[in-house]
PDB file of N, CA, C and O in Angstrom:
ATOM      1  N   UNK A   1     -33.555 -24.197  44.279  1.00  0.00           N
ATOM      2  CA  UNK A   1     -33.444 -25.477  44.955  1.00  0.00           C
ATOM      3  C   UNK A   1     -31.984 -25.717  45.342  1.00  0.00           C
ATOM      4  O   UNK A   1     -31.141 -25.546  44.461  1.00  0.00           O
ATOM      5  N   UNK A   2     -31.551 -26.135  46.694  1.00  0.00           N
ATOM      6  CA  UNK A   2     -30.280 -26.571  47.448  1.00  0.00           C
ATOM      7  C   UNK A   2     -29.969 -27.937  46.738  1.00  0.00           C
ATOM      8  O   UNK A   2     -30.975 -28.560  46.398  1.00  0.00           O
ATOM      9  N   UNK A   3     -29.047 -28.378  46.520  1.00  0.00           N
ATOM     10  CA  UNK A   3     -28.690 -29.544  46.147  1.00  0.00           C
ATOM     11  C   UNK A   3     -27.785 -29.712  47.033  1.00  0.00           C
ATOM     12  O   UNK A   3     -27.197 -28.702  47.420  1.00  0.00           O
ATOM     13  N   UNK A   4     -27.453 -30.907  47.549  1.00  0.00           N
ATOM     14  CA  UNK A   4     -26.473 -31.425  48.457  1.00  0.00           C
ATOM     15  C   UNK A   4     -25.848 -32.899  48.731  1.00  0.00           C
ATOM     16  O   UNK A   4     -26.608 -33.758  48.283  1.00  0.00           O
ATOM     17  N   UNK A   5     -25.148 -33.226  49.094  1.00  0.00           N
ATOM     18  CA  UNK A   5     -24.317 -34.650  49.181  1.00  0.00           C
ATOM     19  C   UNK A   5     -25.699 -35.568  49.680  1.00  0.00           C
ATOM     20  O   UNK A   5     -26.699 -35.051  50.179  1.00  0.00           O
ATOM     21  N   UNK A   6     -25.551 -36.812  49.468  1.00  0.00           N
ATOM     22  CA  UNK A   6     -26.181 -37.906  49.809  1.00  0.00           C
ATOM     23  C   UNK A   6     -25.755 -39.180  49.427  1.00  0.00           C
ATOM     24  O   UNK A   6     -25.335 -39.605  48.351  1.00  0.00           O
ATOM     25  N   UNK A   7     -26.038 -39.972  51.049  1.00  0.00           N
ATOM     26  CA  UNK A   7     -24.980 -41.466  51.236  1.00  0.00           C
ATOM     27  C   UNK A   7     -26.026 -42.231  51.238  1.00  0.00           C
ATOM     28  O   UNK A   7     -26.761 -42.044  52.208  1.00  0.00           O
ATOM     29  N   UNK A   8     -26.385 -43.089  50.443  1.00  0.00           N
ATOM     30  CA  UNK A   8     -27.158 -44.309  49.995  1.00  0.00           C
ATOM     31  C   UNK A   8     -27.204 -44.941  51.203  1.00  0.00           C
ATOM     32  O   UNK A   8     -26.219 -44.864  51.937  1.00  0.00           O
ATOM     33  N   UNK A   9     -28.462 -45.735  51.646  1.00  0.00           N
ATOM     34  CA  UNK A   9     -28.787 -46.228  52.983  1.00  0.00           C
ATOM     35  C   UNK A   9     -27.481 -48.000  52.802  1.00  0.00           C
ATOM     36  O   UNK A   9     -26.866 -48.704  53.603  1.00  0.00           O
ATOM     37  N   UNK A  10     -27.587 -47.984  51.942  1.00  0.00           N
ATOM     38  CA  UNK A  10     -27.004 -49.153  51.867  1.00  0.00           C
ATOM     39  C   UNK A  10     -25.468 -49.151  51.997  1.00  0.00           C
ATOM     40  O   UNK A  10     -24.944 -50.193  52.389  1.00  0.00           O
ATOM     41  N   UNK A  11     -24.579 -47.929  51.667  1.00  0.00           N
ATOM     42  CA  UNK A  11     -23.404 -47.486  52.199  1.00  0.00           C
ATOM     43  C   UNK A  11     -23.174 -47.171  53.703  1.00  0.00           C
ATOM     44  O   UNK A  11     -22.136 -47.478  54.289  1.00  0.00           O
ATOM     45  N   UNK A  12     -23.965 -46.691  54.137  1.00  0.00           N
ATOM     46  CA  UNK A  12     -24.367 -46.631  55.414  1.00  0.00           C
ATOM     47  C   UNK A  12     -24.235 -47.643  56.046  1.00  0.00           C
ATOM     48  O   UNK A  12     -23.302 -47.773  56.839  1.00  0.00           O
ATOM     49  N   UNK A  13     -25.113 -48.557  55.844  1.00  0.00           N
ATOM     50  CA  UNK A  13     -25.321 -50.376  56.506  1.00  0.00           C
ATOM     51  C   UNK A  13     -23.830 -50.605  56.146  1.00  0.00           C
ATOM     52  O   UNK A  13     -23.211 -51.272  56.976  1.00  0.00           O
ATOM     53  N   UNK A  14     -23.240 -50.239  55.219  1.00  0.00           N
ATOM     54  CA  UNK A  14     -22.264 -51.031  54.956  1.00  0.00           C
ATOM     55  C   UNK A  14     -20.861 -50.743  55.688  1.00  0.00           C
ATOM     56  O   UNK A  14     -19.976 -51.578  55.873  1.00  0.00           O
ATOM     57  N   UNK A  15     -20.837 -49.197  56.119  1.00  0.00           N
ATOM     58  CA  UNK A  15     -19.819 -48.499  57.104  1.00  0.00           C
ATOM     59  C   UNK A  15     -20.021 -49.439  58.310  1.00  0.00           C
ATOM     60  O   UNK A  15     -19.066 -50.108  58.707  1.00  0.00           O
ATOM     61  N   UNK A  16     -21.004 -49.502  58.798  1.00  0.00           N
ATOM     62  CA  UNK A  16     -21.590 -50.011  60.141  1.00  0.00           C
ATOM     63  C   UNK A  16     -20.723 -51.729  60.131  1.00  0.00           C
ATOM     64  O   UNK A  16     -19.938 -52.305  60.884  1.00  0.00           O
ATOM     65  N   UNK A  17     -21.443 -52.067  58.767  1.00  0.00           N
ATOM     66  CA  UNK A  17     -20.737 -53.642  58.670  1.00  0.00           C
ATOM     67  C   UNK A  17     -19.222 -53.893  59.341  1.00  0.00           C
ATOM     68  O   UNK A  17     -18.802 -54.716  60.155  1.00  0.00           O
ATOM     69  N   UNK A  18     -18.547 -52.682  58.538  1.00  0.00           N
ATOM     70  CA  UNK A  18     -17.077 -52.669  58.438  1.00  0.00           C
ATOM     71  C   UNK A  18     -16.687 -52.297  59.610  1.00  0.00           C
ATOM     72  O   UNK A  18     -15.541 -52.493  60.014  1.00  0.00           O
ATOM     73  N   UNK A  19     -17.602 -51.716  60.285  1.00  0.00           N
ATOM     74  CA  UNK A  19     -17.011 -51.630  61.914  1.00  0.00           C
ATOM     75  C   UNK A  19     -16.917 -52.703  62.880  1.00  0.00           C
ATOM     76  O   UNK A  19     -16.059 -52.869  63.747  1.00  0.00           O
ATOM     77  N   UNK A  20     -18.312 -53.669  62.495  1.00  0.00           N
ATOM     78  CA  UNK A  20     -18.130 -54.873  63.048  1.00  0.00           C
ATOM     79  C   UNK A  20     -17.198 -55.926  63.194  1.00  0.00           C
ATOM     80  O   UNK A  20     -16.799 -56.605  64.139  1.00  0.00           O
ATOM     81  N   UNK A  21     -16.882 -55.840  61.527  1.00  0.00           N
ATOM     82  CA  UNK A  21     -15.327 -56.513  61.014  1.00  0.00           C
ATOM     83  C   UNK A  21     -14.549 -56.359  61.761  1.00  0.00           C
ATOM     84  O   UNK A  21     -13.951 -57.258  62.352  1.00  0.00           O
ATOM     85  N   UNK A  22     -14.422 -55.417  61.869  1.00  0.00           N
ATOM     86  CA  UNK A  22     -13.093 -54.326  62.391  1.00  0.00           C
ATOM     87  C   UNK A  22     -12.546 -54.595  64.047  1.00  0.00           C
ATOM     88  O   UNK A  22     -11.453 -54.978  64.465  1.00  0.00           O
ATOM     89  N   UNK A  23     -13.977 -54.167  64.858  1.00  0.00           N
ATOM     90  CA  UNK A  23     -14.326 -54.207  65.809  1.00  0.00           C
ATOM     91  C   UNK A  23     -15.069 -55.381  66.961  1.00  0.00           C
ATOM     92  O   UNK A  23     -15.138 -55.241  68.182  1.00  0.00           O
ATOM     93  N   UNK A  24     -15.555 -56.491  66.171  1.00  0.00           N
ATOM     94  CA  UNK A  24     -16.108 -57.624  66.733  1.00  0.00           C
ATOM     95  C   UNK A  24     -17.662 -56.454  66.671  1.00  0.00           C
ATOM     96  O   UNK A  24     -17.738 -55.226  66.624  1.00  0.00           O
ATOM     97  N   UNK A  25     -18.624 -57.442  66.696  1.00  0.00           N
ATOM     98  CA  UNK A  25     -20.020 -56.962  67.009  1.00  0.00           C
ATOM     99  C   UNK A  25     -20.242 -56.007  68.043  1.00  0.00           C
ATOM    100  O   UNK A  25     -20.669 -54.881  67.789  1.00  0.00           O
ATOM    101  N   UNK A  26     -19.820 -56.623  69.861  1.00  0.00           N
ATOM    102  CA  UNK A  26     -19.885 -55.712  70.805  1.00  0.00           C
ATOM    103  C   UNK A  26     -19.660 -54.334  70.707  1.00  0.00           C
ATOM    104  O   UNK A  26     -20.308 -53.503  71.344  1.00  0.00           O
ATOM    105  N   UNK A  27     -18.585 -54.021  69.775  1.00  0.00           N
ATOM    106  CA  UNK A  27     -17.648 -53.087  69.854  1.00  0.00           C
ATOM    107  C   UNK A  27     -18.878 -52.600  68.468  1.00  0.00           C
ATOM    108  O   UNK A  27     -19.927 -51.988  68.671  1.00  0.00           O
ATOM    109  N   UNK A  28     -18.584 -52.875  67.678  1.00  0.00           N
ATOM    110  CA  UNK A  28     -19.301 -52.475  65.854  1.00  0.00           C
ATOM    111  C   UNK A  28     -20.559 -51.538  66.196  1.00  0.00           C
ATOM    112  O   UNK A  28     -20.681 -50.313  66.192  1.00  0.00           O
ATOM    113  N   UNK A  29     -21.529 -52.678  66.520  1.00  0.00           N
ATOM    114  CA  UNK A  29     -22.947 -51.899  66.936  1.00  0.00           C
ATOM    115  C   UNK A  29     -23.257 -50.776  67.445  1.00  0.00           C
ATOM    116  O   UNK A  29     -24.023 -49.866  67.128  1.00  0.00           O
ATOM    117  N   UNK A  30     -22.058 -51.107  68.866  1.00  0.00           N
ATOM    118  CA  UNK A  30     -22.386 -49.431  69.415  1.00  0.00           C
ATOM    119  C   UNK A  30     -21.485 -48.433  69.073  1.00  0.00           C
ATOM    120  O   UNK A  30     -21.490 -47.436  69.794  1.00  0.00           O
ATOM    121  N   UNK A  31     -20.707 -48.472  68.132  1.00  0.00           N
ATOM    122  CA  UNK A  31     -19.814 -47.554  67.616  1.00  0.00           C
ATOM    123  C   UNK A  31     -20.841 -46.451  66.644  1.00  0.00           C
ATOM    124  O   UNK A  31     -21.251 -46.846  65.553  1.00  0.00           O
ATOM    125  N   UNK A  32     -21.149 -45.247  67.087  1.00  0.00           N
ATOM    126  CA  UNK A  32     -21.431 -44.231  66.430  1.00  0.00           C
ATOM    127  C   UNK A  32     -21.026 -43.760  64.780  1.00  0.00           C
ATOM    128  O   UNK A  32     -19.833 -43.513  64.606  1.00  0.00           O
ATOM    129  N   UNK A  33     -21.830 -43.642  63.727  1.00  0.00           N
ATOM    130  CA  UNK A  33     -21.739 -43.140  62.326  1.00  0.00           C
ATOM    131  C   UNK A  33     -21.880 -42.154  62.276  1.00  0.00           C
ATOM    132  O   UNK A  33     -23.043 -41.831  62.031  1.00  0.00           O
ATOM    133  N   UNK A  34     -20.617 -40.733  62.504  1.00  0.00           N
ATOM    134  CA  UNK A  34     -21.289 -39.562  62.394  1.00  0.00           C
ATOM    135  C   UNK A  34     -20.528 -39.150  60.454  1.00  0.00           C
ATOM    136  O   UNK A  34     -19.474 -39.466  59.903  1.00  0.00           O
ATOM    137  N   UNK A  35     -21.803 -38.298  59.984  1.00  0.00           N
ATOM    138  CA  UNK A  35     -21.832 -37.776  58.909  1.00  0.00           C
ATOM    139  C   UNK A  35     -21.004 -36.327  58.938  1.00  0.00           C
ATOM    140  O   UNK A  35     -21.514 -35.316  59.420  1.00  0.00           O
ATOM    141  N   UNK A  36     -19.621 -36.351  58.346  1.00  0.00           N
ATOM    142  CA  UNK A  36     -19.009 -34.686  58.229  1.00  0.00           C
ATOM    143  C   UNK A  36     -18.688 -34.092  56.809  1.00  0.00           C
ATOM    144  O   UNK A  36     -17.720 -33.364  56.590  1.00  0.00           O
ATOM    145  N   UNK A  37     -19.668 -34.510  55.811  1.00  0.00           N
ATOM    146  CA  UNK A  37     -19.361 -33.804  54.149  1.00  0.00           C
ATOM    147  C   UNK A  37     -20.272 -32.548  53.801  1.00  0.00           C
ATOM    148  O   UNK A  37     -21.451 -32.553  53.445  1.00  0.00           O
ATOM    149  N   UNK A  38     -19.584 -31.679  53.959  1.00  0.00           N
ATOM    150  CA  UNK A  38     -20.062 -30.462  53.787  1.00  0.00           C
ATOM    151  C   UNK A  38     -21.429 -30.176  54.404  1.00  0.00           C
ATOM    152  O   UNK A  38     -22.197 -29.662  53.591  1.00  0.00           O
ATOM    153  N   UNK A  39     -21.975 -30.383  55.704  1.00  0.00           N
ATOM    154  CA  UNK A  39     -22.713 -30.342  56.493  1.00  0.00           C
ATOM    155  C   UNK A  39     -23.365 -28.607  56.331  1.00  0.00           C
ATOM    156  O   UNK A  39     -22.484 -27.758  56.463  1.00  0.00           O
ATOM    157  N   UNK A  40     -24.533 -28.160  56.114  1.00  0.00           N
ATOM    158  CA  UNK A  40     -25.325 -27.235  56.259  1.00  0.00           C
ATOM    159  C   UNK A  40     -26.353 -26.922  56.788  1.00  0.00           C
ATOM    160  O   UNK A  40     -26.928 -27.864  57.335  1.00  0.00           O
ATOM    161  N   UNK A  41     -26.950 -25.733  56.867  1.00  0.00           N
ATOM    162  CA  UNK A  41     -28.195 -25.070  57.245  1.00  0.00           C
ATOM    163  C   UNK A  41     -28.854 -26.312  56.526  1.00  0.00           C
ATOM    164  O   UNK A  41     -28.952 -27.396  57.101  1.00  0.00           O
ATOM    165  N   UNK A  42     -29.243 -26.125  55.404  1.00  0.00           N
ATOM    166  CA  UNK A  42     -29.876 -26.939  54.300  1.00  0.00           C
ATOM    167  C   UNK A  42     -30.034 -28.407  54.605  1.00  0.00           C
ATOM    168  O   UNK A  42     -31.146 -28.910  54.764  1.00  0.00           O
ATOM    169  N   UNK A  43     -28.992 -29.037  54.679  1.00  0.00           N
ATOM    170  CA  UNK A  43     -29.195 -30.432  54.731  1.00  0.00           C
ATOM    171  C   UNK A  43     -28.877 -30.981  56.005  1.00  0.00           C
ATOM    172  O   UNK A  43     -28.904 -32.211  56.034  1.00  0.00           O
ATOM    173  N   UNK A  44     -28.667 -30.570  56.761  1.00  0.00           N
ATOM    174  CA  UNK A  44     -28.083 -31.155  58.328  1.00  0.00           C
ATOM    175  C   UNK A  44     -29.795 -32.039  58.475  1.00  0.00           C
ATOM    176  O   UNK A  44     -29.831 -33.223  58.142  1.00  0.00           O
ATOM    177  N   UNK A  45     -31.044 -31.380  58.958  1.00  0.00           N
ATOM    178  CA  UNK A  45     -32.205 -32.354  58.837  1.00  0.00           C
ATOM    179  C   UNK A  45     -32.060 -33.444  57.717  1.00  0.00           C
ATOM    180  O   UNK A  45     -32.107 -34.642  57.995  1.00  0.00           O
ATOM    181  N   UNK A  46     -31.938 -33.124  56.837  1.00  0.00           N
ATOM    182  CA  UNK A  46     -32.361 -34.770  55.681  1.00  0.00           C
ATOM    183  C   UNK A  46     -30.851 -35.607  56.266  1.00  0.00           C
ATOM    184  O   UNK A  46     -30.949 -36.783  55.913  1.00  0.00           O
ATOM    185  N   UNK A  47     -29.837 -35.429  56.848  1.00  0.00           N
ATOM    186  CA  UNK A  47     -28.676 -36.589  57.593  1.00  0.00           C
ATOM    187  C   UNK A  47     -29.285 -36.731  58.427  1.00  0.00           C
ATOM    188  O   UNK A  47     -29.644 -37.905  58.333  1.00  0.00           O
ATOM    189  N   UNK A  48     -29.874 -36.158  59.618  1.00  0.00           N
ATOM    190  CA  UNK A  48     -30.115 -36.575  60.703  1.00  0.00           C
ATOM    191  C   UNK A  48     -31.360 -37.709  61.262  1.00  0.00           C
ATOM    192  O   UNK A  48     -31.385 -38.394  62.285  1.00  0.00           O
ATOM    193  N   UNK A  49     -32.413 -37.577  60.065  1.00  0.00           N
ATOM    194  CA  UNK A  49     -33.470 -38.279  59.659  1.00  0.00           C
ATOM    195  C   UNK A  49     -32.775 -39.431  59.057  1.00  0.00           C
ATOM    196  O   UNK A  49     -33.740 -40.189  58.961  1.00  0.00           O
ATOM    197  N   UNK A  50     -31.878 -40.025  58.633  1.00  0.00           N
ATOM    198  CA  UNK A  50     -31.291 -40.871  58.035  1.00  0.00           C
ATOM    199  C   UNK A  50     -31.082 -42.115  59.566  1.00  0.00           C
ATOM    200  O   UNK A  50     -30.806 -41.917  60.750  1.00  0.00           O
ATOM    201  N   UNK A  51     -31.317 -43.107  58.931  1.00  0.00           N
ATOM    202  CA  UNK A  51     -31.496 -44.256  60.252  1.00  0.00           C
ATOM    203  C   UNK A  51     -29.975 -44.963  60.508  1.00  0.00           C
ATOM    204  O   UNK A  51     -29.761 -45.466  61.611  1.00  0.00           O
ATOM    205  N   UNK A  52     -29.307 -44.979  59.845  1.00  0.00           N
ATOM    206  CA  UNK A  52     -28.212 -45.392  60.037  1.00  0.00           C
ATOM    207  C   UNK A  52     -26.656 -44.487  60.370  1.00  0.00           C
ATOM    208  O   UNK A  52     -25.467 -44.744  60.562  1.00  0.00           O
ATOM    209  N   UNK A  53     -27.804 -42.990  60.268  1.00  0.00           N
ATOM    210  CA  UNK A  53     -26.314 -41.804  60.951  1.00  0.00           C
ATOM    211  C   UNK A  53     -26.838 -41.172  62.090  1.00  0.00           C
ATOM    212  O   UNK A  53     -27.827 -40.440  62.130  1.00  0.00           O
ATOM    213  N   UNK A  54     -26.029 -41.543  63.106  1.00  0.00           N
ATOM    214  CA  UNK A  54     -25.802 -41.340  64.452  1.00  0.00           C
ATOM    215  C   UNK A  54     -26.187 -39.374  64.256  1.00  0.00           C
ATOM    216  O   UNK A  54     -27.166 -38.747  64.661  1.00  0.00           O
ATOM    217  N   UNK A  55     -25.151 -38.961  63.604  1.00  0.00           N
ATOM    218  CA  UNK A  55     -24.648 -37.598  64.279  1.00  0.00           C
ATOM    219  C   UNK A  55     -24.398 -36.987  63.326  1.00  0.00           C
ATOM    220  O   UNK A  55     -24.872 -37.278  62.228  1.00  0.00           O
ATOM    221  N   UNK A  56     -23.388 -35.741  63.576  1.00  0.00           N
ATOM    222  CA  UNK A  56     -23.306 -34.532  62.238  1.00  0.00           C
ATOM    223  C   UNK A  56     -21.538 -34.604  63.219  1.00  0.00           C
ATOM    224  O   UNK A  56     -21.098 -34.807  64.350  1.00  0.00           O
ATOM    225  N   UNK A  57     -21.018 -34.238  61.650  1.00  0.00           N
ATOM    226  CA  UNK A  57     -19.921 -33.264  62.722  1.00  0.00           C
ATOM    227  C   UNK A  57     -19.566 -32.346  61.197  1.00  0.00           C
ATOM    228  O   UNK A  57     -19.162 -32.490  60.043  1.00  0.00           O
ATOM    229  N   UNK A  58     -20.178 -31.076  62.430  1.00  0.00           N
ATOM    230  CA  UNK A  58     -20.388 -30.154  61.365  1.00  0.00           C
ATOM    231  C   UNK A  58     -18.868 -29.311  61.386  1.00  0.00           C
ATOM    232  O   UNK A  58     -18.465 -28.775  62.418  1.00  0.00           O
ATOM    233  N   UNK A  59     -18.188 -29.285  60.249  1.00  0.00           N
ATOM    234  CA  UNK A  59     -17.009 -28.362  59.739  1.00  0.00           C
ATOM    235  C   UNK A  59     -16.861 -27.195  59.597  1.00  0.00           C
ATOM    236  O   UNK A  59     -16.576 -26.629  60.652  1.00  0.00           O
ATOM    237  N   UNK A  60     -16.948 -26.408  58.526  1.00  0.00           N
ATOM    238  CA  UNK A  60     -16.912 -25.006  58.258  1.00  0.00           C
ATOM    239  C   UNK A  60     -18.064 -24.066  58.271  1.00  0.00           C
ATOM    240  O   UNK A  60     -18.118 -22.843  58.137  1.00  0.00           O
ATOM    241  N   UNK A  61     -19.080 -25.084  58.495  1.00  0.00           N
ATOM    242  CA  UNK A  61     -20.653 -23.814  58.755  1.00  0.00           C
ATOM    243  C   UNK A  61     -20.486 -23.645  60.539  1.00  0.00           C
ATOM    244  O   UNK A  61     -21.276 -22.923  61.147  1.00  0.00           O
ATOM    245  N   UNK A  62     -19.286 -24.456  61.322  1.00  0.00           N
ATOM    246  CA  UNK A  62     -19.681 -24.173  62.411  1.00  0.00           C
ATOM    247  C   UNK A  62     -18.316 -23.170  62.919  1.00  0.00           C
ATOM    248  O   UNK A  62     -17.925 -23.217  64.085  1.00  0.00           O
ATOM    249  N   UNK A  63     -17.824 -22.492  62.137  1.00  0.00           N
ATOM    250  CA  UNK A  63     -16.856 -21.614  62.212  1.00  0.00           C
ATOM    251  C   UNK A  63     -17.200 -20.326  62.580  1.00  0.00           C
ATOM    252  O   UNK A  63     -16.519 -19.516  63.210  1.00  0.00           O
ATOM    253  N   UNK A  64     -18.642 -20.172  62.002  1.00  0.00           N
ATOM    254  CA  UNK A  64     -19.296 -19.001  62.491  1.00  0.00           C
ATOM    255  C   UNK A  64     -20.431 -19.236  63.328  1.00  0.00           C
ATOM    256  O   UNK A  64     -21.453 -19.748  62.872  1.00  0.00           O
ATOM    257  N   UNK A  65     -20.289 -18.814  64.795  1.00  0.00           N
ATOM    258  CA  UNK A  65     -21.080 -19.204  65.743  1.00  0.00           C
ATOM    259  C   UNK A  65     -22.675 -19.133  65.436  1.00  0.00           C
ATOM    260  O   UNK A  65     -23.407 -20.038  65.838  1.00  0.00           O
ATOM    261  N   UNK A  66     -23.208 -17.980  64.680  1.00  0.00           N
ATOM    262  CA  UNK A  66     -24.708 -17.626  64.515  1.00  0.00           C
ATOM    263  C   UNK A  66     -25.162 -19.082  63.512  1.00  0.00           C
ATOM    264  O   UNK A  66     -26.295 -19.564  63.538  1.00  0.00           O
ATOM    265  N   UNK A  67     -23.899 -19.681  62.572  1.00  0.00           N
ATOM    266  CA  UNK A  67     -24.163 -20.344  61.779  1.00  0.00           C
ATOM    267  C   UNK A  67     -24.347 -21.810  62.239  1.00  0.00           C
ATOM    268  O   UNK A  67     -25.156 -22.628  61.800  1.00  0.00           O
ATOM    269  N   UNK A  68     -23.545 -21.948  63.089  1.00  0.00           N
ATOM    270  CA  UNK A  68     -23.725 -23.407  63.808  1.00  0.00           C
ATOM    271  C   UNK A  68     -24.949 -23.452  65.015  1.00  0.00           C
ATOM    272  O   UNK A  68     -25.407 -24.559  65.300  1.00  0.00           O
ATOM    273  N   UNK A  69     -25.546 -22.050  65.822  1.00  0.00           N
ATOM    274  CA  UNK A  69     -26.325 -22.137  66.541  1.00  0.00           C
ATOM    275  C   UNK A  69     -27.970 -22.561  65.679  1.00  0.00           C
ATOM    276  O   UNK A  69     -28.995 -23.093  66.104  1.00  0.00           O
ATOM    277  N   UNK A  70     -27.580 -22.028  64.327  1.00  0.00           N
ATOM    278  CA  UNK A  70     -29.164 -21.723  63.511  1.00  0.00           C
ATOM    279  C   UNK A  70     -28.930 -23.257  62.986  1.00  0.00           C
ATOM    280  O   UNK A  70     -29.928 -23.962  63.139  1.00  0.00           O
ATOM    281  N   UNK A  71     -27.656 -23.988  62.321  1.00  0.00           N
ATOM    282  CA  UNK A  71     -28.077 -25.369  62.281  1.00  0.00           C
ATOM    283  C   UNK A  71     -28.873 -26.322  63.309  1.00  0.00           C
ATOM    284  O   UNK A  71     -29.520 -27.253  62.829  1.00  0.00           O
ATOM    285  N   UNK A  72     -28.852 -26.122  64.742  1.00  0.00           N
ATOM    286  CA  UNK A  72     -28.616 -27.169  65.719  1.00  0.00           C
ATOM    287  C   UNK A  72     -30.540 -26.523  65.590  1.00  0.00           C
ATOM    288  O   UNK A  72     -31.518 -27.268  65.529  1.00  0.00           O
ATOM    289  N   UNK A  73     -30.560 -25.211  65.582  1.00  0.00           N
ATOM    290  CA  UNK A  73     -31.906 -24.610  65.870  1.00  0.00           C
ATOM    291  C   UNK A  73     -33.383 -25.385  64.744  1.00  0.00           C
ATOM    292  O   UNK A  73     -34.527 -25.693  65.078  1.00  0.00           O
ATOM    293  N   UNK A  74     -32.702 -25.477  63.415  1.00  0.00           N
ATOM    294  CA  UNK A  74     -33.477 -26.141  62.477  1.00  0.00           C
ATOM    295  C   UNK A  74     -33.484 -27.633  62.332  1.00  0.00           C
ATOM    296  O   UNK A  74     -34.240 -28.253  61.584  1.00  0.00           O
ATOM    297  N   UNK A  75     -32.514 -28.185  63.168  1.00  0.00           N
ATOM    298  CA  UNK A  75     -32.476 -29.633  63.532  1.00  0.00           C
ATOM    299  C   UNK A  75     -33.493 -29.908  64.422  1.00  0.00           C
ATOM    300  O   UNK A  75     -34.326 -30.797  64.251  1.00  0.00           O
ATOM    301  N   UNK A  76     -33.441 -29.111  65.434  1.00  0.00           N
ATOM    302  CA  UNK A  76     -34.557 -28.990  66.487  1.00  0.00           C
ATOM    303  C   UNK A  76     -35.849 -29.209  65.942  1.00  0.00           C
ATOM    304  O   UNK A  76     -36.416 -30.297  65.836  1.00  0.00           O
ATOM    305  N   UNK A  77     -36.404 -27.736  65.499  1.00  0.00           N
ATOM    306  CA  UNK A  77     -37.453 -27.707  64.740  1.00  0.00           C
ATOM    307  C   UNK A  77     -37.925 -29.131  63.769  1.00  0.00           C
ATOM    308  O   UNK A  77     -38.987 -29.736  63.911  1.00  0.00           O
ATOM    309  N   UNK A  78     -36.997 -29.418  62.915  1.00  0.00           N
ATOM    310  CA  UNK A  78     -37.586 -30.446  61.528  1.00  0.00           C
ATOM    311  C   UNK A  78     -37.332 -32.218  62.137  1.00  0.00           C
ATOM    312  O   UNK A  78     -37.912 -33.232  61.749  1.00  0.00           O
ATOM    313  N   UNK A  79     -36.356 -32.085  63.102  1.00  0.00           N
ATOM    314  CA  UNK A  79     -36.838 -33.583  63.714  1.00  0.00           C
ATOM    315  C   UNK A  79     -37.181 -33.685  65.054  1.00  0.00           C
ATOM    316  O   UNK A  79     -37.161 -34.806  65.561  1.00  0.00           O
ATOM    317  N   UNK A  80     -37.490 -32.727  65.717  1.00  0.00           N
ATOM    318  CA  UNK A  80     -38.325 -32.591  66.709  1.00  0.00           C
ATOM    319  C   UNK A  80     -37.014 -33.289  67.898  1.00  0.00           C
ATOM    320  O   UNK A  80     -37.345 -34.203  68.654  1.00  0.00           O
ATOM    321  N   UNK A  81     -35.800 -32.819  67.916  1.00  0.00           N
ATOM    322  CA  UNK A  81     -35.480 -33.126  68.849  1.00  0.00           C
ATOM    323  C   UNK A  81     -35.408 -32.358  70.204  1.00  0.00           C
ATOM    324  O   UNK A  81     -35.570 -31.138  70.226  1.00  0.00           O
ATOM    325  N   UNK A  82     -35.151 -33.121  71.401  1.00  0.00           N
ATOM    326  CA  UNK A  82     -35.784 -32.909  72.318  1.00  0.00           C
ATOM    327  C   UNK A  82     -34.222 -32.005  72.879  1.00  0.00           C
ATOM    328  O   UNK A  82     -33.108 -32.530  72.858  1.00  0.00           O
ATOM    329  N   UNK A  83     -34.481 -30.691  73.313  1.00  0.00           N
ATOM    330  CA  UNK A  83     -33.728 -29.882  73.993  1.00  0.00           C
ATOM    331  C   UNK A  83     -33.046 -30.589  75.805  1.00  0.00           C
ATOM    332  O   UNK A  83     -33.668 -30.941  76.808  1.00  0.00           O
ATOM    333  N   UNK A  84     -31.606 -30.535  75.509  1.00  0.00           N
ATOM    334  CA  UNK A  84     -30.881 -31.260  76.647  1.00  0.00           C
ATOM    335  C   UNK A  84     -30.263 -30.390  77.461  1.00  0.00           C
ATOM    336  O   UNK A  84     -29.628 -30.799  78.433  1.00  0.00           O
TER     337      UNK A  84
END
């Protein structure tokens, strides 16, 4: 079994909050949450399924090209996103 990082939905809401602060609402809301802690094959689907993270920004698995093409490939597959 993979074990891997995980950000409580409520930390999440709460990044978002702090952007609003930060940013006024206009600005907060549409400001993007992307997730970059040790991003993998493995867990890139269970972040991306997450409702309050925008995106990935994937680090050192995307150093090796076969490795960052097979993430984006199993993202595809497990949340059914739609090829652009």
């Amino acid at each position: 079994m993979t074990s891997f990082l995980t950000i409580p939905q409520s930390q999440d809401a709460t990044n978002s909050g702090k952007h609003c602060q930060l940013f006024g609402n206009a600005i907060g809301k549409r400001m993007p949450i992307l997730y970059g802690g040790s991003v993998n094959i493995e867990n890139a689907p269970h972040f991306v399924r997450k409702l309050d993270i925008d995106g990935l920004f994937i680090g050192r698995a995307a150093w090796d090209v076969d490795s960052f093409i097979q993430i984006i490939e199993v993202i595809q597959k497990k949340v059914q996103v739609p090829e652009i």
